[in-house]
C-alpha positions as a Markdown table, in Angstrom:
| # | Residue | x | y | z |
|---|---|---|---|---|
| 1 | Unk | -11.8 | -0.6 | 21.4 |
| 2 | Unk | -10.5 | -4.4 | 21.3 |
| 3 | Unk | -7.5 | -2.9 | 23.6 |
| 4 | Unk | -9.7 | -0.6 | 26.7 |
| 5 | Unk | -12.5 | -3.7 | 26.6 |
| 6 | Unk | -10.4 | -6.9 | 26.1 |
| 7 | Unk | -7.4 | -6.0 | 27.1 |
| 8 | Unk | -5.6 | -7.5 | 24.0 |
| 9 | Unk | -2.0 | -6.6 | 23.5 |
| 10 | Unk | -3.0 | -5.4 | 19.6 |
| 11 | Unk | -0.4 | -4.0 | 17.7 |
| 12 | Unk | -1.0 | -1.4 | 15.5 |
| 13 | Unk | -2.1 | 0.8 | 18.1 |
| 14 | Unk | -3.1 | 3.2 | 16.6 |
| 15 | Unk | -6.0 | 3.8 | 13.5 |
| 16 | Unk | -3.5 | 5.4 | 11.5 |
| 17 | Unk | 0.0 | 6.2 | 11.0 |
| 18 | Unk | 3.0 | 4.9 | 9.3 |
| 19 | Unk | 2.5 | 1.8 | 6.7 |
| 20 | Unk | 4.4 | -1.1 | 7.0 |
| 21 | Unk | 4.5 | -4.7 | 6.0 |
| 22 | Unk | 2.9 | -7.3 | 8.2 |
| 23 | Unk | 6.0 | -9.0 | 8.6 |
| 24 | Unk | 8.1 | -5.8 | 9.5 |
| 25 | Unk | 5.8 | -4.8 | 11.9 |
| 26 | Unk | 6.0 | -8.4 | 13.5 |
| 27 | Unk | 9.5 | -8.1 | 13.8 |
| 28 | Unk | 10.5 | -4.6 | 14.3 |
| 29 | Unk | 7.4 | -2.3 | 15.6 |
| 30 | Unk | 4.8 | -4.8 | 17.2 |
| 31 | Unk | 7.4 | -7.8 | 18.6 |
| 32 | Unk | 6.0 | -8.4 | 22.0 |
| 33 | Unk | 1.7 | -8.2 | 20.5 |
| 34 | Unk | -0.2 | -11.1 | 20.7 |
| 35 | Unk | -2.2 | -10.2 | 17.3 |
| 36 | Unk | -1.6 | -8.3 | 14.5 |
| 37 | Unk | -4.6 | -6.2 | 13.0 |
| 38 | Unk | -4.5 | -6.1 | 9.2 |
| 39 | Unk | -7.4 | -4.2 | 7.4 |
| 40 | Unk | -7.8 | -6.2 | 3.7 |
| 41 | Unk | -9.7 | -4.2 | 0.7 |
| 42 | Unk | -11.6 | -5.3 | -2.3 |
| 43 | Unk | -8.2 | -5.4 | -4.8 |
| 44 | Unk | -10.4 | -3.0 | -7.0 |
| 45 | Unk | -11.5 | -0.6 | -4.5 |
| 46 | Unk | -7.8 | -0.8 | -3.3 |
| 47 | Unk | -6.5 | 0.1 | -6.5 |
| 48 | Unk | -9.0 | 3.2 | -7.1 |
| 49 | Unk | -8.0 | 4.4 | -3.4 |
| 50 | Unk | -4.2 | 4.1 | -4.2 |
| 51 | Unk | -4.9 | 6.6 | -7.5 |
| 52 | Unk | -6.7 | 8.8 | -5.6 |
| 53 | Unk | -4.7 | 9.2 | -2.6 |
| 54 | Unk | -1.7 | 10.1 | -5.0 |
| 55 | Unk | -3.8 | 12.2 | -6.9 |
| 56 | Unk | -6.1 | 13.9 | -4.0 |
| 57 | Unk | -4.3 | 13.8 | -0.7 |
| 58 | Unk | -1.8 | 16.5 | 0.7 |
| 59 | Unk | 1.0 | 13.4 | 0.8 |
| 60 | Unk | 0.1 | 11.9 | -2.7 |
| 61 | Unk | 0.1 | 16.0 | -4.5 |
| 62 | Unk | 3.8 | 16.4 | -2.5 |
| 63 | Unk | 5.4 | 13.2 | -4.0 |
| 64 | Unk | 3.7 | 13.3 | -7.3 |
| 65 | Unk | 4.7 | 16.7 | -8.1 |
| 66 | Unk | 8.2 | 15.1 | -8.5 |
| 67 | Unk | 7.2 | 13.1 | -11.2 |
| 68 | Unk | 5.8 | 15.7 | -13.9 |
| 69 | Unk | 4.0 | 13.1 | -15.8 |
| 70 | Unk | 1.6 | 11.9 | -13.2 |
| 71 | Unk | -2.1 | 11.7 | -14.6 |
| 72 | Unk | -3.4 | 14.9 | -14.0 |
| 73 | Unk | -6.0 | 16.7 | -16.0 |
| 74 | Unk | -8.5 | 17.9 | -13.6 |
| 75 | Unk | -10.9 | 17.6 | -10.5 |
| 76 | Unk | -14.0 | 16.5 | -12.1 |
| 77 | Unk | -14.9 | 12.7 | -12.1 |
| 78 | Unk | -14.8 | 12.4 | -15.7 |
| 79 | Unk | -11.1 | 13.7 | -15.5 |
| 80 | Unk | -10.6 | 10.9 | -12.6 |
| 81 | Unk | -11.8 | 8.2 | -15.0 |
| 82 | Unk | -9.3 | 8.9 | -17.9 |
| 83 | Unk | -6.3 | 10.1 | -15.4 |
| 84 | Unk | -7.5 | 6.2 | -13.8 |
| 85 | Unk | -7.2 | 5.1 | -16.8 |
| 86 | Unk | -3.7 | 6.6 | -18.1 |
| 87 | Unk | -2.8 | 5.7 | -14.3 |
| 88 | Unk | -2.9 | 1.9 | -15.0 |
| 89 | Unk | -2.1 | 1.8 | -18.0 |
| 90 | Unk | 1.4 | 3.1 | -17.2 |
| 91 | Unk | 1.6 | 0.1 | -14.8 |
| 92 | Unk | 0.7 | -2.5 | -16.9 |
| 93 | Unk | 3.1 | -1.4 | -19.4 |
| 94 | Unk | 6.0 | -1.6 | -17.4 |
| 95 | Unk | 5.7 | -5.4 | -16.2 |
| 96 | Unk | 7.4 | -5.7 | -13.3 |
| 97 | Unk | 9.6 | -2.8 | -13.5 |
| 98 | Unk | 9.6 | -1.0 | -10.2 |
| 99 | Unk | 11.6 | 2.5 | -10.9 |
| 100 | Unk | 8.5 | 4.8 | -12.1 |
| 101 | Unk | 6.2 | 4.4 | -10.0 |
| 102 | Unk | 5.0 | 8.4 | -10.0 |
| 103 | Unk | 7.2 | 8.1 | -6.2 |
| 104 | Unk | 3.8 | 7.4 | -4.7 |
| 105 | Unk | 2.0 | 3.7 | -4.7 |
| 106 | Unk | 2.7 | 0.4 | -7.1 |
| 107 | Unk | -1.0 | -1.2 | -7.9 |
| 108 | Unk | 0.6 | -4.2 | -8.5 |
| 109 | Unk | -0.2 | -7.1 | -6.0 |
| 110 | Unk | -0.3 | -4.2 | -3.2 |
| 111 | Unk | -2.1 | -6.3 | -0.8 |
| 112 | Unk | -0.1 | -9.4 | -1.3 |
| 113 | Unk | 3.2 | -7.6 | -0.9 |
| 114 | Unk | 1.8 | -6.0 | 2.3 |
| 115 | Unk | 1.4 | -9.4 | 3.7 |
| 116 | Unk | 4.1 | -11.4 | 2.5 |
| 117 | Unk | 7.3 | -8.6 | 2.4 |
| 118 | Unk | 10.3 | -8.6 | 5.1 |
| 119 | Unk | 10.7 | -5.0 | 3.9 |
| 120 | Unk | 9.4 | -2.0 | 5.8 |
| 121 | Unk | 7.7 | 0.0 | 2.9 |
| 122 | Unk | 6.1 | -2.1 | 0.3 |
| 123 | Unk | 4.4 | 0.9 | -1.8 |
| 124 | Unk | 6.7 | 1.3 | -4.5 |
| 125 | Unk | 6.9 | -2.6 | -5.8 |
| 126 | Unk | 10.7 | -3.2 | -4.2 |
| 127 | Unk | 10.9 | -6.4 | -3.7 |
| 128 | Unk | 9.3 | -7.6 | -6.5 |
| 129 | Unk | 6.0 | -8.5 | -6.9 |
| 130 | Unk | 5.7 | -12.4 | -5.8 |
| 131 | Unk | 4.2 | -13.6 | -3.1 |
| 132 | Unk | 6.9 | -15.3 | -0.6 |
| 133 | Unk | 5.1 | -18.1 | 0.9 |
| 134 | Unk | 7.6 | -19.2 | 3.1 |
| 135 | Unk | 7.2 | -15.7 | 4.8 |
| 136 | Unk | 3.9 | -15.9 | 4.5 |
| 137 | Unk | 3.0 | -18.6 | 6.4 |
| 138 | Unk | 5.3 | -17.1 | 9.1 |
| 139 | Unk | 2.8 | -13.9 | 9.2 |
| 140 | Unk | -0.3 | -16.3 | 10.1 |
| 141 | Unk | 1.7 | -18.5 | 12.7 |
């Protein structure tokens, strides 16, 4: 819409498609846009849509199946609230390990790694999970 009507060089250009960080895509995919479009979630919302896209979607079943200890006791929601639960609590046990992550997203600080990451693929918690303001500030210039 903003692209046919304004005639904005926006960058993603497309609704959906490979993820990347903010800053990768400035740099690597979206280098000659004159805005970047980020879509932000409520962190709890976020989190809830991470676990169920590994749980639910075709991409999430493919890489979870790897791990064989991924949450999964059934379809109905009261199943989704204790595999939630079991979910997170993995996380929050492991600090700010990054290696079993299920192979599918890290909840922790998703959104702020998103924005402030040189890397391409921010999911799995490489990187670490502090903000780099330096970068950061770069993104909003």
């Amino acid at each position: 819409l903003f692209k046919k009507v304004l005639k904005l060089n926006i960058c993603p250009e497309k609704e959906d498609g490979v993820e990347h960080s903010v800053s990768y895509q400035q740099q690597y995919t979206c280098n000659d846009a004159n805005y970047t479009l980020i879509s932000l979630r409520s962190p709890r919302h976020h989190v809830w849509s991470q676990f169920t896209m590994c749980k639910y979607s075709r991409w999430g079943k493919r890489v979870t199946r790897k791990s064989t200890d991924f949450p999964r006791s059934g379809d109905e929601y009261e199943d989704d609230e204790v595999d939630f639960d079991s979910w997170l609590s993995h996380f929050d046990s492991m600090g700010n390990e990054t290696n079993n992550h299920y192979n599918c997203y890290h909840p922790a600080n998703l959104l702020t790694r998103a924005l402030t990451s040189p890397l391409d693929d921010v999911h799995d918690g490489r990187g670490g999970f502090d903000p780099n303001i330096t970068l950061a500030m770069k993104t909003y210039e």
